[in-house]
TORBA-609485 format. One record per residue: z, x, y of N, C-alpha, C in turn; residue in three letters. Coordinates in steps of 0.02 Angstrom, whole numbers, plus 50000, padded with zeros to 5 digits. Atoms other than C-alpha are relative to their C-alpha. Last residue first. Example, Ala and Ser with C-alpha at 12.3 -4.5 7.8 and 13.67 -1.06 7.14 Angstrom:
BEGIN
499974995849941503575068449947500374996150055SER500005004549941503905061549775500005004550060ALA
This chain:
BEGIN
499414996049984552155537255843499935003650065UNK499974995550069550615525455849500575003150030UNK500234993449962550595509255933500215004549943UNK499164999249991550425492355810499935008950070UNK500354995049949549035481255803500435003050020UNK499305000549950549625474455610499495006150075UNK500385006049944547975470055515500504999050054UNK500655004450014547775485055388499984995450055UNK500154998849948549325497255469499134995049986UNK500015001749928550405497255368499774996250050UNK499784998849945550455512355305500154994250059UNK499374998050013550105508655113500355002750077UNK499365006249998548755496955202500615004349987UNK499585004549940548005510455296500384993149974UNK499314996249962548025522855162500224997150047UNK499294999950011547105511455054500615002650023UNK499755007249975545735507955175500634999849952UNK499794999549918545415528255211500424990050009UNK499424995649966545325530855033500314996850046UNK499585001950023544025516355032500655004749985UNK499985005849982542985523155145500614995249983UNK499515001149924543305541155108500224994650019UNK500275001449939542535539754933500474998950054UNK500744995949980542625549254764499634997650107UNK499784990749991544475546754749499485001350020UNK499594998449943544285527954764500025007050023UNK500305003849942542765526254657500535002850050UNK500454994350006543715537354498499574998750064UNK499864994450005545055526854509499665003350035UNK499904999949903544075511154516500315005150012UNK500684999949954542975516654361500455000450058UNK500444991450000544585522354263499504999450049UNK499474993749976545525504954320499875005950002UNK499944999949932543925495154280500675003550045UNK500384995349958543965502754123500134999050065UNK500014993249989545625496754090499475002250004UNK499254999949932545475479054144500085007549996UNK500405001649942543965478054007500305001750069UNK500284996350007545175484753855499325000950078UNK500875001950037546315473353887499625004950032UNK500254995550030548005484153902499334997049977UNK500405004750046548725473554059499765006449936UNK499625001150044549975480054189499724996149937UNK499734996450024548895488854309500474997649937UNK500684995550024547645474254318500565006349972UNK500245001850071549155462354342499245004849980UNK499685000950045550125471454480499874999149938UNK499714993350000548705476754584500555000949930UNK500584999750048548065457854588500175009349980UNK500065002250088549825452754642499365002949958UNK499444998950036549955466354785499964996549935UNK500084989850008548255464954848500655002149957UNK500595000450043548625445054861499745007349956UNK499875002150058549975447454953499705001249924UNK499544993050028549585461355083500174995049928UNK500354993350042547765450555098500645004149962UNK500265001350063548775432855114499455006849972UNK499355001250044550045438555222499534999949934UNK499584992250010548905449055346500324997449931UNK500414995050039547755433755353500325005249988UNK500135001550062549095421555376499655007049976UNK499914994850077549765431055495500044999349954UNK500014993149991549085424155673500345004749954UNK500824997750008548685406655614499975008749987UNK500205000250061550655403455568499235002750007UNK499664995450046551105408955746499665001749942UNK500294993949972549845397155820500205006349981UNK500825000650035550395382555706499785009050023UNK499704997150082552345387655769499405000549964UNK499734993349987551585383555962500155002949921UNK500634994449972550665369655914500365006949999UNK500394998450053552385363955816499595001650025UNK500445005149981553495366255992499435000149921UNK500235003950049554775375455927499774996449987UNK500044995250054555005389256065499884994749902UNK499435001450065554935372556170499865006149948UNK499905006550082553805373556304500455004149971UNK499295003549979554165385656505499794993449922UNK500715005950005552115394456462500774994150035UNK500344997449923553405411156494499624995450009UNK499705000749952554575405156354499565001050071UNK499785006550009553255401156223500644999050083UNK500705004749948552445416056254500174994350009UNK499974997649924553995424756224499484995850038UNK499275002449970554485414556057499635004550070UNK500135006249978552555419156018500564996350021UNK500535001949918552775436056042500004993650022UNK499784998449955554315438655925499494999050054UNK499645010049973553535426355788500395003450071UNK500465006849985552195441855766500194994650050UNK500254997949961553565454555762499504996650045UNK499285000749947554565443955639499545004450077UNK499965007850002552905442355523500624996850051UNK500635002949959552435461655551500274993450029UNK499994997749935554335463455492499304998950058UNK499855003349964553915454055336500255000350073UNK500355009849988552525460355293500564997550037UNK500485000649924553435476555311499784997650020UNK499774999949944554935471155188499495002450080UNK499625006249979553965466755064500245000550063UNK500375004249943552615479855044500354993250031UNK499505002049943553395491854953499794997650047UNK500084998049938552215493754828500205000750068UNK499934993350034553305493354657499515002650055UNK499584993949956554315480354738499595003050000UNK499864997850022553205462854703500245006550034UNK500314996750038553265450154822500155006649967UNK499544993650033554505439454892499535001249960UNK500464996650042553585426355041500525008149954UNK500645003249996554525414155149499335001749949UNK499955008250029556165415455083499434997950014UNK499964999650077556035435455080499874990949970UNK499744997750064555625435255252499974998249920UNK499934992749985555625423255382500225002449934UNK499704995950098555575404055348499615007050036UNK500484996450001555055394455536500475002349941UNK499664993250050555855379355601499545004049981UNK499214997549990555815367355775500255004349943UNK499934999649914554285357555715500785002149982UNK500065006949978553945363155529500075000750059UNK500105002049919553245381655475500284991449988UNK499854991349949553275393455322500314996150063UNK500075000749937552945378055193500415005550044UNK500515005549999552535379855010499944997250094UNK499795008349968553545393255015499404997549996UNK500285003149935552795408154913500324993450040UNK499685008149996553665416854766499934999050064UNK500315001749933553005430754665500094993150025UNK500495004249972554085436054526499744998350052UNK500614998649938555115451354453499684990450000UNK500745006050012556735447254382499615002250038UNK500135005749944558155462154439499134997949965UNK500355003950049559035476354342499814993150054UNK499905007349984560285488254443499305000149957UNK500615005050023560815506454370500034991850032UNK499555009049989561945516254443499304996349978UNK499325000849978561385535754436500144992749985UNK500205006649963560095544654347500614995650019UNK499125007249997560405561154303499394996550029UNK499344997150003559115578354265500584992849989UNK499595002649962557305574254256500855000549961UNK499705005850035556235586954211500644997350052UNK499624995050069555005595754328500294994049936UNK499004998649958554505582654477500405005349964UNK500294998649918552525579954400500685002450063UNK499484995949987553195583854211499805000450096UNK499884989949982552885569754147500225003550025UNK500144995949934553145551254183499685004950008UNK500485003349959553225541454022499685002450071UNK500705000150008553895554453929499664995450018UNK500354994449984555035559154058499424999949954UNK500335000149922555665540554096499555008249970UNK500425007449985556085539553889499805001250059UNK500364999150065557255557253880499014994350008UNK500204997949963558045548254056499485005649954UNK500245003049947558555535753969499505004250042UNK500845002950052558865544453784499834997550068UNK500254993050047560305555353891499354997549997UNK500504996449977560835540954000499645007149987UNK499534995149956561525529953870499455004750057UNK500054992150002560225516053823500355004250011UNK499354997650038560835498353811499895006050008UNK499085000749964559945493853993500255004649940UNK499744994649949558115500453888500645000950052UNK499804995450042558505488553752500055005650046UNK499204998650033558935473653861499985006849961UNK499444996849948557275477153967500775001749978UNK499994994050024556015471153826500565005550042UNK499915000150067555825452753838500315007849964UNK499515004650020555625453954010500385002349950UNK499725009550025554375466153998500664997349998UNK500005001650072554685481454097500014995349977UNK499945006450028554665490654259499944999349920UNK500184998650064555395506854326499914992149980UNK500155008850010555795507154519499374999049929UNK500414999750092556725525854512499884990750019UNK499935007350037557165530554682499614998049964UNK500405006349967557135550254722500214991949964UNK499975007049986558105564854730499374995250010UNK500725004749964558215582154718500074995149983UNK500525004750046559985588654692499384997150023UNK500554997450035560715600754804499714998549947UNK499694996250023562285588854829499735004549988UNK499405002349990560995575554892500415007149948UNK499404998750033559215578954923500674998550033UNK499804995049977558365567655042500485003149959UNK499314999749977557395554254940500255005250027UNK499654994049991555515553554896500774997450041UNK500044998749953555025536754802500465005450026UNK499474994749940554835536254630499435000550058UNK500114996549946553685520654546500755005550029UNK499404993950014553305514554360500145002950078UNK500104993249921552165499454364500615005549988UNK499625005149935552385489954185499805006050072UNK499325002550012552415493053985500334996550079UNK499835005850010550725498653988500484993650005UNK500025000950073550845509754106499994992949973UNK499935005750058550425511354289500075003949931UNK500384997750058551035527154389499984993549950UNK500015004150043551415524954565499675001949944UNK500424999650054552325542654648499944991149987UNK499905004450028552905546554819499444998049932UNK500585003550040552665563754869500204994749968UNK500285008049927553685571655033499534995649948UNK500524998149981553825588454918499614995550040UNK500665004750001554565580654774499665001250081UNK500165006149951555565595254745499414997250001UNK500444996849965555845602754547499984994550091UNK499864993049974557265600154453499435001250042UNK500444997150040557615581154439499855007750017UNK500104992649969558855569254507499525003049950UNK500154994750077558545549554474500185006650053UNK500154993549969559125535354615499995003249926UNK499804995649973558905518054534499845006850019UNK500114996049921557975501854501500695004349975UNK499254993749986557605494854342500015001950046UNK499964991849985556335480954367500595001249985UNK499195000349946556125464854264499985010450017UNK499674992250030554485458654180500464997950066UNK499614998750063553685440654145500415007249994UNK500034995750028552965442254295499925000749931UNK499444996650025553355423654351499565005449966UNK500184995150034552345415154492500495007049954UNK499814996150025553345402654598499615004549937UNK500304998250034552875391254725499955006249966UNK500204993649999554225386454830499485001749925UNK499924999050069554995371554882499745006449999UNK500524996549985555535364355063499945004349921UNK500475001850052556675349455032499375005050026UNK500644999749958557605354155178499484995849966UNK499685004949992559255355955059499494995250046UNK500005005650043558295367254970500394990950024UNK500705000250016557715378155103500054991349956UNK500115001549921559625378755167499134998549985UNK499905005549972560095384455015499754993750027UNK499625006249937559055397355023500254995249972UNK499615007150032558785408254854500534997350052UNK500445005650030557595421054954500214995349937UNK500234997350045558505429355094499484993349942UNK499394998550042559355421055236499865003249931UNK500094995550030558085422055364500625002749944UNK499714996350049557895406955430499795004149973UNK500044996150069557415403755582500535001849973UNK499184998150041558165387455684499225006649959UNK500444998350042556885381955849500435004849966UNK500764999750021557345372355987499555000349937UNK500474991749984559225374355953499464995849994UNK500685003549985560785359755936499815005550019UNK500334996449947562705365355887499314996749981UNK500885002850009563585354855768499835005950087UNK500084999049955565685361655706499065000550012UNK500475002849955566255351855582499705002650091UNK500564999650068567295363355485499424996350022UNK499985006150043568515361955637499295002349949UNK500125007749963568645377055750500094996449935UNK500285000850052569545394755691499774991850040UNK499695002550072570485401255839499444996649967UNK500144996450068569845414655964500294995149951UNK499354997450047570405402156107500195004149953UNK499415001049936569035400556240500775003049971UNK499914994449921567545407256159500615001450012UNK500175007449925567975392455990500165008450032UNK499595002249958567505402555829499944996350075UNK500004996949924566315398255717500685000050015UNK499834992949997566925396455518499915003750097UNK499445003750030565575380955463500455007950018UNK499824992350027564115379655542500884998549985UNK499575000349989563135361555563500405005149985UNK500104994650058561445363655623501085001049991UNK499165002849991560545350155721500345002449930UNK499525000450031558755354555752500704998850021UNK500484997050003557375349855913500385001349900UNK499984992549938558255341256057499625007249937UNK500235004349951557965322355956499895006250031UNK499645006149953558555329055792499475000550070UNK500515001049948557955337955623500434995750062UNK500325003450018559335343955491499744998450079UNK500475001749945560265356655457499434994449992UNK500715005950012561775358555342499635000050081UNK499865003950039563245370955306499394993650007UNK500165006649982562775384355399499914995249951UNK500595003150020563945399755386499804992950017UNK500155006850005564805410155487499594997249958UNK500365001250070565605429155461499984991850021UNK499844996350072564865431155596500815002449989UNK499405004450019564255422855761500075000649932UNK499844998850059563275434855878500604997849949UNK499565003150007562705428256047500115001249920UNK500215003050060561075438156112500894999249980UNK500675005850004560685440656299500054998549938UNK499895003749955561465459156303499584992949997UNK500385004049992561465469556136500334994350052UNK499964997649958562735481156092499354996850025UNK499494999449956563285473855947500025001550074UNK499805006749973561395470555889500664999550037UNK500525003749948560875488255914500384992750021UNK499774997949924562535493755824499424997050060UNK499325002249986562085482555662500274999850066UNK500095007350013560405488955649500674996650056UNK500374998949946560885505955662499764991550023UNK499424995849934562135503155539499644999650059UNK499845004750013560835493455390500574999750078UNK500295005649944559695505255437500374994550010UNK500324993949966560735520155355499834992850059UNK499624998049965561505509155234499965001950086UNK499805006749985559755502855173500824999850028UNK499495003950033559375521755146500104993050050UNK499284999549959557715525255230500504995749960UNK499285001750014556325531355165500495000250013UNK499454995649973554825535055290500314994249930UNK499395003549977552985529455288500485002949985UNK500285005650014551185537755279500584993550006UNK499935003150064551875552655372499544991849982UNK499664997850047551405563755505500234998149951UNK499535001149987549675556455543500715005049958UNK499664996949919548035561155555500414997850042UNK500015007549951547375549155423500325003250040UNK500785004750030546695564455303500114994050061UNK500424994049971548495574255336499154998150010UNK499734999149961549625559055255499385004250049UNK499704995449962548785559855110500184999150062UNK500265001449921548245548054968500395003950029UNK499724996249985547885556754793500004995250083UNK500254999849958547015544254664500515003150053UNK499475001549952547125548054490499784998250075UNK500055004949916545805549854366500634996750032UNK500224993949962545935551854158499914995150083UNK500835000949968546805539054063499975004550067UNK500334999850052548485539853971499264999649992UNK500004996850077549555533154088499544999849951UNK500205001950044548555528054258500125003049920UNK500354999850053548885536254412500124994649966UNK500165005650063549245535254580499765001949975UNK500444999150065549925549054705499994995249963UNK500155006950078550345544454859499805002349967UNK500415000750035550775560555006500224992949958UNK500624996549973551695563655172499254999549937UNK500674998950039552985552855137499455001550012UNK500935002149984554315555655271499835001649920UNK500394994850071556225555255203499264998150003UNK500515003650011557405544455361499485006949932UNK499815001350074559005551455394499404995549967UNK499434994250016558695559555556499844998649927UNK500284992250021557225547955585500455005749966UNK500075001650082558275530455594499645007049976UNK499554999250037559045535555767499794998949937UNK499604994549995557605539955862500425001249951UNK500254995550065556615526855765500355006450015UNK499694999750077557675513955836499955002849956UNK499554994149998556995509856025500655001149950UNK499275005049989556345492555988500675006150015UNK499705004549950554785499156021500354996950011UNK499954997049966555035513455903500004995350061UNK499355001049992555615500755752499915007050081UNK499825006449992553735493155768500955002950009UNK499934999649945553325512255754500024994450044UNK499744994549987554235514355581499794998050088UNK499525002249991553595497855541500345004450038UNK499995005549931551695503955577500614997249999UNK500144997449945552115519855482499934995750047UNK500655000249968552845510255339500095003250048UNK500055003049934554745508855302499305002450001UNK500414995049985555185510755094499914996650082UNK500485003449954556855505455089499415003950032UNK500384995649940558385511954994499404995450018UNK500574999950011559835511354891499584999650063UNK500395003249930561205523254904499314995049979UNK500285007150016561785528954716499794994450054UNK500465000050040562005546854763499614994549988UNK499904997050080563105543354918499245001949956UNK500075003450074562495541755094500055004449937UNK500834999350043563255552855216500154996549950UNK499634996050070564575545155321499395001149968UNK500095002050058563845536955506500125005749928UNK500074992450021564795541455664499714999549915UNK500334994449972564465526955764499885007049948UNK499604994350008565045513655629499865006450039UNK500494994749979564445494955649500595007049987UNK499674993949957565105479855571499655006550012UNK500494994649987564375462755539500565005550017UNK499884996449952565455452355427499505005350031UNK499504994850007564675440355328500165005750057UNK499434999750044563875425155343500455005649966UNK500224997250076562615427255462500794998849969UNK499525002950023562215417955632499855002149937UNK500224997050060561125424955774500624999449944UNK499594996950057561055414455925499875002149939UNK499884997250110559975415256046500595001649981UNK499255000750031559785406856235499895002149937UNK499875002950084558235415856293500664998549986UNK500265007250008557715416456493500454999149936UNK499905004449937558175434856511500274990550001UNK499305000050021557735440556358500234995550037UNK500145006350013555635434856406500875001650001UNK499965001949944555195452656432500214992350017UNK500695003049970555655454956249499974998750088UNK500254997349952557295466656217499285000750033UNK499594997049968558425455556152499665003550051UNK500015005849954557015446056048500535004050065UNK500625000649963556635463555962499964994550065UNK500014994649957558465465455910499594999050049UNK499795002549951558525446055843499875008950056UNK500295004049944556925450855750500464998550048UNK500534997149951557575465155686499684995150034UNK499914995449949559225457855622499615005750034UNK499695002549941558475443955553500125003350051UNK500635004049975557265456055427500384995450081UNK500174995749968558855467955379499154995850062UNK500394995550042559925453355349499545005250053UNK499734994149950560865445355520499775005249939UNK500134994050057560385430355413499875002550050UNK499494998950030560045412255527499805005749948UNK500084996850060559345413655681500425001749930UNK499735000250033559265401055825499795004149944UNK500014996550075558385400255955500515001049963UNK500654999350018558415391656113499825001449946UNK500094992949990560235386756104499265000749988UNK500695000450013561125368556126499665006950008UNK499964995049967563075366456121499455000849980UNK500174995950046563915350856071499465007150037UNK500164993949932565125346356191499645003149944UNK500515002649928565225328056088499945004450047UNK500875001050012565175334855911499854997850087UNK500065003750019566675346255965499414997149982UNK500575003849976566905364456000499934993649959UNK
């Protein structure tokens, strides 16, 4: 393909990640498909596997919400993600070293779970095969996009790696296609942001998580655990035993400053260290598997929206893990931009008409800025030892447990389900 047959597409998505590749699913099977030129453009190979291999020990994973869970039912996906999916039927939060926990339940919000773990393998396949088998959507991988920039028909996006339809051979490095309206969803050190001049407002932790799978002797019993300490949020999430091992994912924080000593550790004193910070709520803990290490900070675009683009995901908003609230925000936020690409087609304007992208942006700020916001102020109260910050952690404790009201409003965000209108299972 040349610059002068250049090739113009309603949408455009870049990152076939887990966030892209639900919105392109969802767009596939909007009443609107029909109508939609889309392409979906990722830089590495997509491949699918019908007969999927059981995940290893060191799998990682993904908490899914009840309203994501039934955001992946209208995209017909929870059939297949259930099998291998690990309901949370309970939350427990505490507070090392201070009386008062707060117990949320599954059974109280008259539902079967509060959300599901699912290996990132697991969805990552299902995923994959949806989009392969997907009518109405143009899938161009391993490609990348080497520069975008604004033009007369809406962007102008130069990819580098397509192939040409006609010949399967490799095109010219210069190959320009033209779209309405380009998301990105390429994770959250774009490029493509930067080259935009789009910036990002950055809030630093000062701490770094540990993440991995732990075994331990007793089952967890569908119970996901947060337990502040001083030293940082501490969270297991339930996992499907593996080898007759119980299982869950270890998201262990820690100052900055303080993370190199816990890496040098062998896993004897490691897992010695997690149990007396933990107890004995799982029995003792047995192995811990592969260790990863990762900067915590909160990091906002400064802009979500121009004419003809939109930031999805991690590049638009990366908040902290230890509630697993990233990835559902951002599925709301792809679910959202999935209506208004439809409304946009059925009104016959420009899927990147800026009114139209404004209207988007109206409809989840408020979701973005409560799940945000709730998440950072969560973070720094639990991770503080002034003496004032911890009562109010015993008082609010002791408030939450004592009242339905607020019960009932924490179980619907850890589900979900605070400002998303979602159907139920």
């Amino acid at each position: 393909m040349s610059v002068t047959d250049t090739k113009h597409y309603d949408v455009v998505i870049v990152g076939a990640g887990m966030v892209g590749a639900s919105l392109a699913c969802v767009l596939t099977k909007s009443s609107s498909a029909s109508k939609l030129k889309l392409l979906l453009v990722e830089a590495s190979p997509v491949f699918s596997n019908k007969s999927p291999q059981q995940p290893g020990f060191d799998t990682r994973s993904t908490v899914l919400s009840a309203g994501t869970m039934a955001y992946f039912a209208q995209m017909d996906l929870a059939k297949s993600l259930l099998p291998s999916a690990e309901p949370i039927t309970h939350i427990h939060v505490s507070d090392q070293g201070r009386f008062g926990s707060v117990q949320l339940n599954a059974s109280d919000e008259g539902v079967d779970a509060l959300g599901y773990v699912v290996a990132n393998a697991s969805l990552g396949q299902i995923l994959n095969q949806s989009l392969l088998e997907a009518s109405g959507l143009e899938l161009c991988a391993p490609v990348t996009v080497a520069s975008i920039k604004p033009c007369a028909a809406g962007m102008q996006l130069e990819l580098s790696g397509m192939k040409n339809s006609d010949t399967s051979d490799d095109v010219s490095a210069k190959t320009m296609i033209t779209t309405s309206l380009v998301i990105l969803a390429e994770g959250g050190r774009s490029t493509l942001c930067e080259q935009l001049g789009i910036y990002h407002q950055r809030t630093a932790y000062e701490q770094s998580a540990l993440i991995a799978n732990v075994a331990f002797s007793a089952p967890h019993g569908g119970r996901a655990y947060e337990r502040f300490t001083p030293k940082g949020p501490l969270a297991l999430l339930p996992l499907a035993d593996h080898d007759s091992q119980h299982r869950a994912a270890l998201i262990w924080t820690h100052a900055s400053d303080g993370i190199e000593e816990i890496i040098a550790m062998n896993d004897k004193d490691l897992l010695a260290q997690l149990q007396k910070e933990f107890g004995q709520r799982v029995g003792t803990f047995t192995r811990i598997g592969k260790r990863s290490v990762y900067p915590l900070s909160l990091q906002v675009a400064q802009e979500q929206i121009r004419p003809g683009l939109v930031l999805l995901g991690n590049v638009a908003h990366s908040l902290h893990p230890v509630a697993g609230q990233g990835f559902n925000l951002a599925l709301r936020d792809a679910m959202a931009l999935s209506h208004n690409i439809a409304e946009s087609m059925q009104m016959g304007v420009s899927p990147g008409s800026f009114p139209q992208l404004q209207k988007y942006l109206r409809a989840v700020q408020r979701d973005q800025l409560d799940t945000i916001s709730f998440s950072d102020y969560m973070t720094r109260l639990f991770s503080s030892d002034n003496i004032f910050l911890a009562w109010a952690r015993k008082s609010g404790m002791a408030s939450i447990d004592l009242l339905p009201p607020l019960k009932h409003y924490l179980s619907r965000q850890a589900m979900g389900l605070g400002h998303a209108r979602v159907p139920q299972l």
